[in-house]
N, C-alpha and C positions, 0 to 999 in steps of 0.2 A: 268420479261421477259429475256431471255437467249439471248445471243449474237449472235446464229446463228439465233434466229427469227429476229432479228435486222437486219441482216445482208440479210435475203430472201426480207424482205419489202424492204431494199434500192435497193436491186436489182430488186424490181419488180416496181419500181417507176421509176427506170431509162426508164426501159424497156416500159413503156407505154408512157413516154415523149419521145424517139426515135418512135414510131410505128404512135402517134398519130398528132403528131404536121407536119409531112409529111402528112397523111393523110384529118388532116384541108386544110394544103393551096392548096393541088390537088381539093379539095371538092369547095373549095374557088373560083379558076382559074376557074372551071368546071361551077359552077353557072353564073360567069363573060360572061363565053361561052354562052353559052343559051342564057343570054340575047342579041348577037349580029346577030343571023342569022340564016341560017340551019345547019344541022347534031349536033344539039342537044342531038335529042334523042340518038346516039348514044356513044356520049359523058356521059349522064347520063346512061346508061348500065355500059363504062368502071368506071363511077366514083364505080356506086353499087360493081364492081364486085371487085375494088380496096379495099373498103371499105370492102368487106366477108373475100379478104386475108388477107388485115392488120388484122381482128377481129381473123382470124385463125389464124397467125403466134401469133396474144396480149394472146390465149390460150394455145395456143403449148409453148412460151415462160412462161407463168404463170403454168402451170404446171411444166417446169424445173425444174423454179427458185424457184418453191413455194414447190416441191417436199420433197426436204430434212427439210424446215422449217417446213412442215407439219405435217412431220413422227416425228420429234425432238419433234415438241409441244405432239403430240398423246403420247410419246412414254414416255413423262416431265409427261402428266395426268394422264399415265398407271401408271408409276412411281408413282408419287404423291399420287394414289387411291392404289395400292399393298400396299407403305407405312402405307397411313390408317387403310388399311385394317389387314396391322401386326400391327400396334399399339392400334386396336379394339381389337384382336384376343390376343394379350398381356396381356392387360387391364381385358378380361374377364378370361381369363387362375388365372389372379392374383385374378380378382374376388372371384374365385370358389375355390383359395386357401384360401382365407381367409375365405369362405365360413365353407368349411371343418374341417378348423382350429377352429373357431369361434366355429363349431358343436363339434367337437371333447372333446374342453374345457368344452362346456356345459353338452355332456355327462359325461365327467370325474367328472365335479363336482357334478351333480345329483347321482354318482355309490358312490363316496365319501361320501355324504350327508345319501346316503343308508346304506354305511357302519359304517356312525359315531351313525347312530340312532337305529342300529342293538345292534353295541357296546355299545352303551348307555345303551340300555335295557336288553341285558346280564348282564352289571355289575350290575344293578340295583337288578335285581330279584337274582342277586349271593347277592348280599348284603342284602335285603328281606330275605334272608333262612338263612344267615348268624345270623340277630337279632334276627329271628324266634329261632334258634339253642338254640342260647345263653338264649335268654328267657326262654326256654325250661330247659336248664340245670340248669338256676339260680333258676328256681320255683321247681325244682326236688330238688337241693342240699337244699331249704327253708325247703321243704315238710320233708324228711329227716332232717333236723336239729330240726323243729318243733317236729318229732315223739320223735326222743331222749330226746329231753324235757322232753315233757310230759310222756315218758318210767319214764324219772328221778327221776319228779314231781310223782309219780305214786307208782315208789319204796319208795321216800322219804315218803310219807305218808303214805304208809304199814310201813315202822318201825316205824312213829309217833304212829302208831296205835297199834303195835305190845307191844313198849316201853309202851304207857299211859294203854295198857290192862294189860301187867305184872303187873305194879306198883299198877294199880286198886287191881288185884287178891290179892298182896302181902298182902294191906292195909287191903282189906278183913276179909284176911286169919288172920293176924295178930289181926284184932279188936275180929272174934272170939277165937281164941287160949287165948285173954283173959279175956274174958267172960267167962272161965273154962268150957270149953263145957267138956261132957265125951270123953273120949278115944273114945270112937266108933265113936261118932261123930267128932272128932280130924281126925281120920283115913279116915273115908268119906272127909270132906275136902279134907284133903292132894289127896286123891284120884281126887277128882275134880277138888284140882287146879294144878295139873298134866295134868289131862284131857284138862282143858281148856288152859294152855302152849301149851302143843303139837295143838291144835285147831287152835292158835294163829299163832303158827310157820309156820302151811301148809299152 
């Protein structure tokens, strides 16, 4: 409670012990009257009518006095409730930033999460064609090395084959040449294993 409501209440206590404690003992004497004889009743008029003004001046007074402590309290709860009412208004402003803030974050990191698992799968299928590649070129340069081989393997055996049929024919030639075949027959050989050389060589 503020000092000036302190100070309206002391003043409106005084105020009613001046108004009323007059009023008692007029009230008092006035009863005292009545009970001694006539003109009573008019006695009890002046006490009423005594009793309306003192109640009108104890209002007229209570409104003064009580005036400014009124407006001061009113004015202490307008106060008080605007305060509130910024410090509501505050409260949800910050609310709604951390709000925002909160949301912002979570977007960011669901666009992130987007982005890491986009990138993920780039590299992945970059690295998929990359083994793919390499596979590819290792079983080609296989394939290729295999052919040469076997070209090799292929040649070598045409000359094994070349060489063992020479040597055959020579052994041949040689077993009849002495066997004393006749010249004609000598001739035809040598013709033959000419023939079969050359056969040998294509």
């Amino acid at each position: 409670m503020t000092l000036s409501i302190r100070q309206g209440r002391t003043k409106l206590l005084t105020t009613l012990f001046l108004i009323l404690v007059p009023t008692m003992v007029f009230a008092a004497g006035g009863e005292h009257g009545h009970g001694g004889g006539h003109g009573m009743d008019e006695k009890t008029v002046k006490t009423v009518i005594y009793q309306a003004i003192n109640v009108g001046i104890l209002l007229v007074a209570m409104v003064y006095f009580l005036k400014n402590s009124v407006r001061a309290f009113f004015k202490e709860k307008q106060a008080a409730f605007l305060a509130t009412a910024e410090k509501a208004q505050a409260a949800k402003r910050q609310a709604e930033r951390e709000h925002d803030e909160i949301k912002n974050q979570l977007t960011k990191l669901e666009t992130t999460a987007e982005e890491s698992i986009s990138r993920a799968k780039a590299e992945a299928a970059d690295m998929r064609n990359q083994i793919i590649q390499e596979a590819q070129a290792q079983a080609k340069k296989i394939q290729e090395e295999a052919g040469r081989t076997a070209q090799v393997e292929v040649e070598r055996a045409r000359t094994q084959l070349r060489d063992q049929t020479i040597r055959e024919a020579t052994r041949l030639a040689q077993e009849t040449i002495e066997q004393k075949v006749s010249s004609e027959d000598h001739k035809r050989l040598q013709g033959d294993f000419i023939q079969n050389i050359g056969t040998v060589q294509q």
